[in-house]
C-alpha positions as a Markdown table, in Angstrom:
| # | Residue | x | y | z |
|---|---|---|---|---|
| 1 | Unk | -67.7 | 172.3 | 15.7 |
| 2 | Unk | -64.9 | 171.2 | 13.4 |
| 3 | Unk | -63.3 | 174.3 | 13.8 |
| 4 | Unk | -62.3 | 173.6 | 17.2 |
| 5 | Unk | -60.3 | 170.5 | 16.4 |
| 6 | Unk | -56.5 | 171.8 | 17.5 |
| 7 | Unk | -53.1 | 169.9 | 17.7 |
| 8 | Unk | -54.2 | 167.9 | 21.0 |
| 9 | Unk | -57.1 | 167.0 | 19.7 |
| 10 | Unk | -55.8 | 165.1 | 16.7 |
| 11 | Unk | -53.2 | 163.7 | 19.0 |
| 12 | Unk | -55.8 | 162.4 | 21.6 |
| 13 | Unk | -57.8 | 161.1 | 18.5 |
| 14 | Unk | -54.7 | 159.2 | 16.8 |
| 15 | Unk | -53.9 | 157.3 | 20.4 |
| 16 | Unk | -57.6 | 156.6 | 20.8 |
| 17 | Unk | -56.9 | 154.1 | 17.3 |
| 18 | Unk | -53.2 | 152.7 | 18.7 |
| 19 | Unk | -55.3 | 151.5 | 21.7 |
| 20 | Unk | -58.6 | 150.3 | 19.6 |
| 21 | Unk | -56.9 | 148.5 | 16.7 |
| 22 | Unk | -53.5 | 147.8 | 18.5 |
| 23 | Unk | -50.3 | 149.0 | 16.9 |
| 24 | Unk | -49.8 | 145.3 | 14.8 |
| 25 | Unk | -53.5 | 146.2 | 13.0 |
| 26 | Unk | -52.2 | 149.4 | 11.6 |
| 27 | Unk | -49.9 | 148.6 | 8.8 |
| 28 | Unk | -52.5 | 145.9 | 7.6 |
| 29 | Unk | -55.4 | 148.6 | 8.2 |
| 30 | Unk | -53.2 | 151.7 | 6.2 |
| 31 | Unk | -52.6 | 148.8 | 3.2 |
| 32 | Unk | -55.8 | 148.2 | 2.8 |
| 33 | Unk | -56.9 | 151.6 | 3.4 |
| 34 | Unk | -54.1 | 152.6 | 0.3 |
| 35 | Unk | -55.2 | 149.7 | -2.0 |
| 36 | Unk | -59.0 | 151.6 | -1.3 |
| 37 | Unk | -58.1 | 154.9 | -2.7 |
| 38 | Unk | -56.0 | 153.2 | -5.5 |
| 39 | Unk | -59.0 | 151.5 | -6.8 |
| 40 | Unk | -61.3 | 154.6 | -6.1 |
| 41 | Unk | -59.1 | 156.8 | -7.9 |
| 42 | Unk | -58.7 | 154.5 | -11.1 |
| 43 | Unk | -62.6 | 154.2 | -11.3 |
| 44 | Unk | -63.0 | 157.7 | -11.4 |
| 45 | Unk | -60.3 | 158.1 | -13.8 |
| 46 | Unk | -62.2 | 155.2 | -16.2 |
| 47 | Unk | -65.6 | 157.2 | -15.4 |
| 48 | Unk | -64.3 | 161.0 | -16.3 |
| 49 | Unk | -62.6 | 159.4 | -19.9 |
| 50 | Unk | -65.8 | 157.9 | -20.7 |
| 51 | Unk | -68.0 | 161.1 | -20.3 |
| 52 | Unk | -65.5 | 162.6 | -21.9 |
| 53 | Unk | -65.4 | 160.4 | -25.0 |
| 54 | Unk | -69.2 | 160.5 | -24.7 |
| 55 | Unk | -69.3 | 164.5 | -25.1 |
| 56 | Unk | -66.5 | 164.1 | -28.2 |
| 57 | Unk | -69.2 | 161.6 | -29.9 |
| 58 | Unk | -71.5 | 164.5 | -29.3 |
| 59 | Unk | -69.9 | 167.0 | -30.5 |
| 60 | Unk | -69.1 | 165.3 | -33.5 |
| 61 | Unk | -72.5 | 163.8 | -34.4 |
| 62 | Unk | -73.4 | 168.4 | -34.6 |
C-alpha cells in the first residue's frame, strides 16, 4: 500500500495539514516537532556512550 504513494499524493496530503492546522500553526508545530528530534537524538547519543563504556568495563574486567 505504501508503494502507491506518488507526487499527488503527498501533495494532496501536505494541503490536507495547511487546512487542519492553519498555515500560522505550522512554524510553532515544525519548532516543536525540531526541538523533539533534538532531544531524541541526544538521548540516544547519552544511551549508545553508556553501553559502550559498559562493554569497555567488560572487557577490561577479562
Amino acid at each position: 500500500m505504501a508503494g502507491n504513494l506518488g507526487g499527488w499524493t503527498g501533495l494532496i496530503v501536505v494541503l490536507l495539514i495547511i487546512l487542519l492546522f492553519g498555515a500560522p500553526r505550522l512554524p510553532g508545530l515544525a519548532k516543536s516537532l525540531g526541538q523533539s528530534l533534538k532531544i531524541f537524538k541526544s538521548e540516544v547519543r547519552q544511551d549508545r556512550s553508556s553501553d559502550d563504556a559498559a562493554d569497555n568495563a567488560d572487557d577490561q574486567k577479562k
